[in-house]
N, C-alpha and C positions, 0 to 999 in steps of 0.2 A: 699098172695104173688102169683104172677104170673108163669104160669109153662110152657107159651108161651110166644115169642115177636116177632115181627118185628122188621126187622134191614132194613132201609133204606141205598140203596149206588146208587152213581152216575155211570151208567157204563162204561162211557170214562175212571173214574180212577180204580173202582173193579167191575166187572161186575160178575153176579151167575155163569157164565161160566169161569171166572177165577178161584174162589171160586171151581167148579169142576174141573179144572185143577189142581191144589195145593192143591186139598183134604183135607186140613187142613190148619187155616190159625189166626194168632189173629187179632181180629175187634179194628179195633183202628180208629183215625181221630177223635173221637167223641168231641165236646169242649162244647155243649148245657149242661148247668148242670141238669137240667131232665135227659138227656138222658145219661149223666154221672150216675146219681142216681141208672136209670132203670137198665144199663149199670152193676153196682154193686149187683144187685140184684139176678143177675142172677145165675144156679146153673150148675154143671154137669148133664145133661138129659135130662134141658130144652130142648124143642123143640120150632124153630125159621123157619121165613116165611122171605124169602130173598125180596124184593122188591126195583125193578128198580126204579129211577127219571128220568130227562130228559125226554127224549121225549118220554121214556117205558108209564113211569107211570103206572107201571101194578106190583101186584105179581106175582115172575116168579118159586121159586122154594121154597126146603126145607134145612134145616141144624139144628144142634144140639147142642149146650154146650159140650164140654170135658174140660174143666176146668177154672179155672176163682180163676188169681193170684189177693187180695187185698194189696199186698205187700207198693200200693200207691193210697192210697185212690181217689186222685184227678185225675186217669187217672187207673183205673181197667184193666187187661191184659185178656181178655174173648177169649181163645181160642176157635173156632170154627170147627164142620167137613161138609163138603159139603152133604147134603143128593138129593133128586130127584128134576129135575123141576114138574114144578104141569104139570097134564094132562093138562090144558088152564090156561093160564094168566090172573088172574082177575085185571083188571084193576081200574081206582081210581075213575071213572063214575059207574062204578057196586057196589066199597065200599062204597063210599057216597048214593048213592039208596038205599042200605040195612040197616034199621032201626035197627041191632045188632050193626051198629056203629054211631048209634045217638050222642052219649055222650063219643066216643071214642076220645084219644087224636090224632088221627090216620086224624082222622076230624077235627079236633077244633083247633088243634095244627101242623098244616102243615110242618113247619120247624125242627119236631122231628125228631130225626131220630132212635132209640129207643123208642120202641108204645110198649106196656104190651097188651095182647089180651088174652080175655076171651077165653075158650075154645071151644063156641059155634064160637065166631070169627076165630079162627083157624080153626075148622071143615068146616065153609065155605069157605076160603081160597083156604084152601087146596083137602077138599073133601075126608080128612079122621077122 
């Protein structure tokens, strides 16, 4: 199981600088059942790579698991805390280039918006 993910959000409606503004926040809107699945999966501690759509298209920051109600299986409550932006934006021309995400759903699966990421993905990401 995964002990990273990406969370895809549009940032006209939640942007990672809203996300630092309310320092805490639960991730909801999700309705892709993958990304419902991934969505479930998740644990207190995970560590999460925020990523802009629209016209970013770039990873912009970090955050974290605090807790994650399955109270409703079909719509999991994953509360979330804001953590740093990344020192630079890797954008989605830099992830697609990089062969650790050859066979990632990140790639192949555009419209996820919950992506499970290897550790080495995450390390590149974020640069720690």
């Amino acid at each position: 199981m995964a002990a990273e993910y990406l969370l895809k959000t549009e940032p006209s409606e939640y942007s990672f600088e809203s996300l630092q503004r309310d320092k805490i926040t639960v991730w909801d809107g999700v309705s892709n059942p993958v990304a419902l699945r991934n969505l479930g999966q998740m644990q207190p501690g995970n560590r999460l790579v925020i990523y802009e759509t629209g016209d970013r298209k770039s990873a912009v920051g970090t955050a974290s698991v605090v807790s994650v109600n399955l109270s409703n299986p079909k719509n999991p409550a994953v509360e979330i805390e804001a953590g740093k932006p990344l020192a630079k934006a890797v954008s989605l021309a830099e992830i697609k280039a990089n062969k650790l995400f050859a066979d990632s759903p990140l790639v192949r699966q555009g419209r996820l918006s919950v992506v499970p990421l290897t550790p080495q993905q995450y390390k590149f990401l974020t640069g720690a």
